[in-house]
N, C-alpha and C positions, 0 to 999 in steps of 0.2 A: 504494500500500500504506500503511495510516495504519498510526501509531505505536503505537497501541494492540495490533495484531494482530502487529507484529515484536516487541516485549517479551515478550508472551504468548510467541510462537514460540519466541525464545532461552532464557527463562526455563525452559520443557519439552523442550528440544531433547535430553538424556541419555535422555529416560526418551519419546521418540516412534521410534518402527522404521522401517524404510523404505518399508516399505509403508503406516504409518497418512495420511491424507487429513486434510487440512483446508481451511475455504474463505477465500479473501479476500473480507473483506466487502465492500469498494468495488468489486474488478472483478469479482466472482464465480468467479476460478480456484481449481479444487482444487491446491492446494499439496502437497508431501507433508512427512515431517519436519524436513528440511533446509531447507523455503522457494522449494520451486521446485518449478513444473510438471513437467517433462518425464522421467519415469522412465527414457527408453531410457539415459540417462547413467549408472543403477545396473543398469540390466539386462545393460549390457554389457561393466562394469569384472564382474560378474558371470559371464558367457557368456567374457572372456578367459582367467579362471583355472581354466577345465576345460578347454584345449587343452590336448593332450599333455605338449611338453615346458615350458608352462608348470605346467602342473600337477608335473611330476617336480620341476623346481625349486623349488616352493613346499613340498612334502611333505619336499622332502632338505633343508634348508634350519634353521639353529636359529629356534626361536619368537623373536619381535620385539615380541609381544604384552604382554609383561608390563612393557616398559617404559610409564612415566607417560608422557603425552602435557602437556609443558608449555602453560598456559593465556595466551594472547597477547591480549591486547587490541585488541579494533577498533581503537583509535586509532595501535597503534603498529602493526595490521595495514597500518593507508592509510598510517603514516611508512616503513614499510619496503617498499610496491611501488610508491612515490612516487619511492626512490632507485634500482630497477631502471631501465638503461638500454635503450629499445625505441624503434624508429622508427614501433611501432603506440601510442599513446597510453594507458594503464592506468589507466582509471578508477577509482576503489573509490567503490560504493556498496552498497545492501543485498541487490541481484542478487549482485555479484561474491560479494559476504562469505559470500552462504549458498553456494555452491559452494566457497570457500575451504571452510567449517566442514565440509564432504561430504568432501572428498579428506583434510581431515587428522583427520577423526573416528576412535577406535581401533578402531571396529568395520569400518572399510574397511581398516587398516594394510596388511592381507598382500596385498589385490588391488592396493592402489595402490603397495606395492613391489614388486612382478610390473611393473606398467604402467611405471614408471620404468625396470626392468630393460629391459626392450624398447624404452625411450626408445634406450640407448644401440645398440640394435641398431641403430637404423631409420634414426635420426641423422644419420651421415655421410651416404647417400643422400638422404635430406631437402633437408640443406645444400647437397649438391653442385648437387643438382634446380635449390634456389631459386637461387643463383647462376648458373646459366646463362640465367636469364629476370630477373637483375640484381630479385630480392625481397629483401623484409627477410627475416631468418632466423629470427626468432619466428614468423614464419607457419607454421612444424614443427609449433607446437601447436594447429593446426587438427585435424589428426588425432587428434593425443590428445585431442579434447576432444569428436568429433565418434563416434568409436568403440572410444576406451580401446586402441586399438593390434589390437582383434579383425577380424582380417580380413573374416569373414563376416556386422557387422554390418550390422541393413538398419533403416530408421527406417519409421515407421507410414505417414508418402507414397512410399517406396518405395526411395530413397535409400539404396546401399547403397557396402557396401567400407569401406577404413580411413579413406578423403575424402571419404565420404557424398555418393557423384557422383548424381543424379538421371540416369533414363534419357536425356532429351535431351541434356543435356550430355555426357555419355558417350559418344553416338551422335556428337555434332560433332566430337571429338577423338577418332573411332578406336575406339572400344573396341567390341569384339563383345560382344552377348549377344541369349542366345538360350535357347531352351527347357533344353540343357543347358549352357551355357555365360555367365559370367557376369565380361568380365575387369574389372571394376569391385573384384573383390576381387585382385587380382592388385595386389602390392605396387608394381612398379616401372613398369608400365603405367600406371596410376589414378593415382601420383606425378606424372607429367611430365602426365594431363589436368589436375591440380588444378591444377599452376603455370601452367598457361595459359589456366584458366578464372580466377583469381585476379589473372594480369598484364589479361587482358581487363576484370575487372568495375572493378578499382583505373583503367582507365585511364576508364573509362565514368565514375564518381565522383568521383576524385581525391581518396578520404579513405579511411581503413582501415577505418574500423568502418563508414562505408557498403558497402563493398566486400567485407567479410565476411558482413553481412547479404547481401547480394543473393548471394553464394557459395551461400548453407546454404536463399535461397528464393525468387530472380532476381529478376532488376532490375525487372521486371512489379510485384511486388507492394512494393519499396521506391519505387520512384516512384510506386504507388498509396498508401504511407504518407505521403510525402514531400507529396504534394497532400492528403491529408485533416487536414495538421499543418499547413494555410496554408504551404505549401511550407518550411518547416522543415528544415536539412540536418541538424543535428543529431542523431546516433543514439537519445541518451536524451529529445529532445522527441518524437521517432515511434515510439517501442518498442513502446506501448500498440498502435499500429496495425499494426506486425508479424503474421503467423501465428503463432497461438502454437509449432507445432512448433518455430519459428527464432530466437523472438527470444531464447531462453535461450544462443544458443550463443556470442554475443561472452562475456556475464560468463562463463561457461564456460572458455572461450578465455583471458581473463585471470585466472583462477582458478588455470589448468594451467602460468601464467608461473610467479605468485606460488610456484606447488608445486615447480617446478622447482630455485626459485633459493633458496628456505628450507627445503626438505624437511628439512634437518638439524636444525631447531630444533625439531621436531617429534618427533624422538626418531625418523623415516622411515629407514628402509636398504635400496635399491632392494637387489631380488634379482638376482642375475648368473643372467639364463637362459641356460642353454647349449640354443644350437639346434642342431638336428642336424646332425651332422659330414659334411663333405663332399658335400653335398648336390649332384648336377647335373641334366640335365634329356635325356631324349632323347626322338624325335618316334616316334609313336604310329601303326601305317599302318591299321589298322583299330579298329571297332567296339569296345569293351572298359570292363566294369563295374570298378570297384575289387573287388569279392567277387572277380572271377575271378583280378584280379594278388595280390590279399590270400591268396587258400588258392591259389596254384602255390608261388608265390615267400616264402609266411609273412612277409608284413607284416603288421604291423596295420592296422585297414581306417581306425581312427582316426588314424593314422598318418599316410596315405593324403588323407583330407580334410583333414589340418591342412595337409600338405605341398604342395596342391594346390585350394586352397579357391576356385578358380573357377571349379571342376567342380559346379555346383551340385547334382545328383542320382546324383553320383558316375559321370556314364558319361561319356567321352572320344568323342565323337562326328567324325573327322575332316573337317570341314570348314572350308574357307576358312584355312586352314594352323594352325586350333587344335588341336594335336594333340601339345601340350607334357607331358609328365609328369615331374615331381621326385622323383627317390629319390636313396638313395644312388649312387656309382658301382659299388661293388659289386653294388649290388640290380640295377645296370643292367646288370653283366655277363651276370648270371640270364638277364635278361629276354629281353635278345638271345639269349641259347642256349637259352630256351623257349618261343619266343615264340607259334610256331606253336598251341602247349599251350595257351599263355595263351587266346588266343582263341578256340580251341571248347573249353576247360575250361566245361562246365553248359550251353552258349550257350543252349538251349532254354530252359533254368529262369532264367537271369537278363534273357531278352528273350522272354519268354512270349508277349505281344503288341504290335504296333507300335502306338508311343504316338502321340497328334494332335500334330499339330507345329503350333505356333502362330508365327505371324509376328509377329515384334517391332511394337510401335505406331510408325506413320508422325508424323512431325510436322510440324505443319501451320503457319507462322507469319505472324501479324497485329499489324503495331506490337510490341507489350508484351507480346501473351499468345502462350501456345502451347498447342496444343492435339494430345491423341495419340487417334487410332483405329486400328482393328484391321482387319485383313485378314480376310474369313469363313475359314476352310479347311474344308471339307466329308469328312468322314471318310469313305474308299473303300468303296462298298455298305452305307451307310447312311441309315438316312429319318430326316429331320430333325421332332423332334415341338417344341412348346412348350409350358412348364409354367405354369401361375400359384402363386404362393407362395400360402399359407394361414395363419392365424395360427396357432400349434403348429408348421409344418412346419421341420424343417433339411435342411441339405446331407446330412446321414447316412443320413438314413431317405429323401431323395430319391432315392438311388445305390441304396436297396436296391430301392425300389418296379419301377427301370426297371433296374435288373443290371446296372448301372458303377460307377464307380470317383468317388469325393471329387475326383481330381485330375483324374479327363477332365470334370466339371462345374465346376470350376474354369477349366480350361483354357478350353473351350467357351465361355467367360461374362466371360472375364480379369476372376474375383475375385480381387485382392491379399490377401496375407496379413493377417488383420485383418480384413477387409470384412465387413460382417455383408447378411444378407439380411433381407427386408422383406416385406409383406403385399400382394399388389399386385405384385408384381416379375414379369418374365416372362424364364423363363431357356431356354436350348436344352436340349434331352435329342436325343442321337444313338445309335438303335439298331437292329439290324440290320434290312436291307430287307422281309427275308420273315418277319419276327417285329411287324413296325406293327402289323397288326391286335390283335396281342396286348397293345398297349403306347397306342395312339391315347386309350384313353380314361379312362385313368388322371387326366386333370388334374380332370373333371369329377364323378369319385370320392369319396363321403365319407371320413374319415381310417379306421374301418374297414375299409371296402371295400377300402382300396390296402393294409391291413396284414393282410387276409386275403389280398389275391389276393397279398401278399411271402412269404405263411405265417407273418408274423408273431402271431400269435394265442395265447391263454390257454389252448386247447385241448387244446394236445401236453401240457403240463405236468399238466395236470388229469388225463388220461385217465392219463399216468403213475403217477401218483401212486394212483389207483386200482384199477390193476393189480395180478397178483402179482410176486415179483422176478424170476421168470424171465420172463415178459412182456415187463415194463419192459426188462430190459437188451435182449431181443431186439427190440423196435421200437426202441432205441439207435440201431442202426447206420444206420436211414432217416435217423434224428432229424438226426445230426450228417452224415450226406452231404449232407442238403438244406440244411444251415446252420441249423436251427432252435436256438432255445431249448433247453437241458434244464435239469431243476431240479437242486438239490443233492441231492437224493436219488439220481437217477440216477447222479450223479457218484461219489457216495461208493459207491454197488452196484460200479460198474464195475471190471474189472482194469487200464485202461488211465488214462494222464495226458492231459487232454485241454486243446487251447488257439481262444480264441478270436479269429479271425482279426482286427487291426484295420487302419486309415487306413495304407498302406504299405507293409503287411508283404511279403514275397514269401516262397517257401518256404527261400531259402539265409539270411535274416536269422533267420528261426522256429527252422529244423535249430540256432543257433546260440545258442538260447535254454537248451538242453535237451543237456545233457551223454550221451552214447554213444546219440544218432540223427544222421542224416542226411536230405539231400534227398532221394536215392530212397530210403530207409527210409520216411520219412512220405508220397513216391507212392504205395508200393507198401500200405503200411497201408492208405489211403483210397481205394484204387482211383483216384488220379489218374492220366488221360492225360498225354503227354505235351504241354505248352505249354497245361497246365490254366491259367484266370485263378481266380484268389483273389476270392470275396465278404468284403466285409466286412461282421463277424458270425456268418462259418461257422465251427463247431465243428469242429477238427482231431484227431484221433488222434495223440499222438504216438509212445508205447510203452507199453510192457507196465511198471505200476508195482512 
């Protein structure tokens, strides 16, 4: 990074947002305001302070905002994490400093005193963890630094939970995950794999900052740094040769020391979150959506996910003894004396259809690398077709063409969140046996062809529009049972409020949209069967306005 481009940087650093980009001219990285790559470190001091009860704490809480943020000086910023005592070595250069300038900037104040708030939660477990595998104890701020204390975060390679486990290593120490199931976010599980993926990589090394490096993106690609730096053990002579997902997270790391231990000077005052009281856990014998425990027992559903964020789609699927759920003891009283309720409460509407189950990626290992592939699984009476991408085409209007769902083409395909598709790409489409012929030749299709034969077309709108109003509303009711399009016009004739289906929705999330309807309310409006599937883009009925 020349000199010229850090001065620029600091000199605009009040008046650049988090989101504005800028490039390094020597290495070519987009930088963003603060001086550094890697946004998921703002996206998810961001995504912590909308969990429940940190969000209650930050709202009951008096404003912190209006005190002055004293101005410290680079020079006295490197005297003063020079005099921190750490058995990991505390660099200051111009990596660490712009993460210093992020955590104590005042437009972060209130996330980054939530995040300290939860420091002291997590803390003692931390500590206790690293002492029984004899670590330093600054190694606590791996966590903070890797996902702001958010359970559920997940980084753009896949790496998820509050120690940013990468599936294979997850998979080596035990942790299940699986289509519904993800104990990588599970606080005290993914604790004890990180101090042993940590005492492993430190022992492989025998240096900290190599050892954390290789934690956040395996020893594969720091020995592949390490040999392209004329073997170089040095963290800051190989950094350049890092991934860039990884190499931001040591100055990170020492960033979250420095925050730690001067947060006072900063004018900082962690929030005391109060977690939920009395929290325990009892085991689960059956099938069960959070919606269904959420409207028996009146939790909230948000509640539900916070309290239990390894349930990644919200449904408790008993296997292999995951079948842990956290509420209060009270709630668990409920649950026991309804339990039976609990579980055929809706079961048709919230298990509409049985989902693909996908099999976790095997991992295959050679020397340094590892490599994961996927198991096929062949969805029951279905004929397996293949598609070619097209330029214009997405995943959205793919799932319309052939009448599934975003997430079973995902599935089908194990696209990661993030993953874009391509021109040239050939993905599966799985649809039912005795419907092929209707569905075979769709890849060979021009882009109209496949958005007439979806009934996607100009058509309905036109002829609408054309009509008189009694007309118009009475082809309505085709319009919106087929899922089609209707214009504004139509909308504004009609008596009713109408919604249009999107990526996820089911009908107990929709019913929940829309104050005095329900799930069979909006069945019975739209002529839904029962264990109807949702298109997404279908025009729904909700009530009478």
């Amino acid at each position: 990074m020349n000199l010229k481009y850090i001065l620029i940087t600091f000199l605009f650093l009040p008046i650049l947002s988090s989101a504005q980009t800028v490039s390094d001219a020597n290495s070519g990285a987009v930088l963003n305001g603060y001086g550094f790559e890697n946004n998921l470190f703002i996206t998810n001091l961001d995504s912590l302070a909308k969990i429940t009860y940190v969000e209650k704490a930050i709202t009951g809480r008096k404003n912190n905002s209006a005190k002055k943020t004293p101005v410290i000086s680079d020079s006295l910023v490197k005297k003063k994490l020079g005099k921190i005592q750490s058995y990991v070595e505390l660099t200051f250069n111009n990596q660490v400093n712009s993460f210093i300038k992020f955590y104590v900037d005042p437009l972060n104040r209130t996330k980054v005193e939530a995040m300290l708030g939860l420091s002291d939660y997590y803390e003692p477990f931390f500590e206790e963890t690293l002492k029984k595998y004899k670590l330093p104890l600054e190694l606590k701020y791996i966590a903070m630094t890797g996902s702001s204390f958010f359970p559920a975060a997940i980084s753009q390679t896949g790496a998820s939970g509050i120690w940013q486990l990468s599936y294979p290593v997850a998979k080596r120490y035990g942790l299940n995950i699986s289509s519904y199931t993800d104990e990588r976010r599970d606080v005290k599980k993914s604790t004890l794999a990180a101090a042993k993926y940590l005492k492993e990589m430190y022992d492989i090394y025998h240096d900290w900052h190599l050892a954390i490096a290789a934690y956040t993106c395996g020893a594969a690609n720091v020995n592949k740094a390490i040999s392209r730096a004329n073997g170089e053990r040095n963290i800051w002579k190989i950094y350049n040769f890092l991934p860039q997902f990884s190499r931001e997270y040591l100055p990170a790391f020492i960033a979250s020391i420095y925050l730690s231990e001067y947060y006072k000077e900063y004018s900082i005052v962690p929030i005391k979150i109060k977690m939920p009281e009395d929290i325990d856990s009892l085991v689960v014998k059956q099938k069960v959506h959070f919606g269904q425990i959420s409207e028996v027992l009146k939790i909230s559903m948000q509640e539900l996910k916070d309290l239990n964020p390894e349930y990644k789609v919200g449904i408790i699927q008993p296997v292999n003894d995951n079948n842990s759920l956290k509420i209060s003891s009270k709630q668990i009283k409920a649950f026991k004396a309804l339990e039976d309720s609990i579980y055929n409460y809706n079961s048709t509407v919230y298990f509409q259809v049985a989902k693909t189950v996908v099999i976790a990626p095997k991992v295959v290992s050679s020397g340094e690398t590892s490599t994961e592939y996927f198991d096929e699984v062949v969805p029951k009476n279905k004929a397996k077709l293949t598609y070619k991408i097209k330029s214009g085409d997405n995943i959205g209007l793919i799932a319309q063409w052939y009448n599934v769902s975003i997430n079973e083409i995902k599935s089908w395909n194990n696209l990661q969140p993030k993953k874009t598709i391509y021109p040239g790409q050939e993905i599966i489409i799985y649809v039912p046996q005795y419907e092929e012929s209707k569905y075979k030749d769709i890849n060979s299709m021009s882009f109209s062809e496949k958005q007439k034969k979806a009934g996607k077309t100009n058509t309905t709108t036109t002829t609408a529009k054309s009509s008189t109003a009694s007309n118009t509303t009475a082809k309505n009711a085709d319009v919106l049972s087929s899922g089609f399009a209707i214009s504004n016009d139509v909308s504004k004739m009609s008596s009713y409020i109408y919604y249009k289906v999107k990526s996820g929705d089911n009908l107990w999330d929709i019913s929940r949209k829309f104050e005095g309807t329900s799930v069979e309310k909006i069945m019975k409006l739209n002529n839904l069967p029962k264990n109807y599937k949702l298109n997404v883009g279908q025009v729904l009925k909700i009530k009478e306005k």
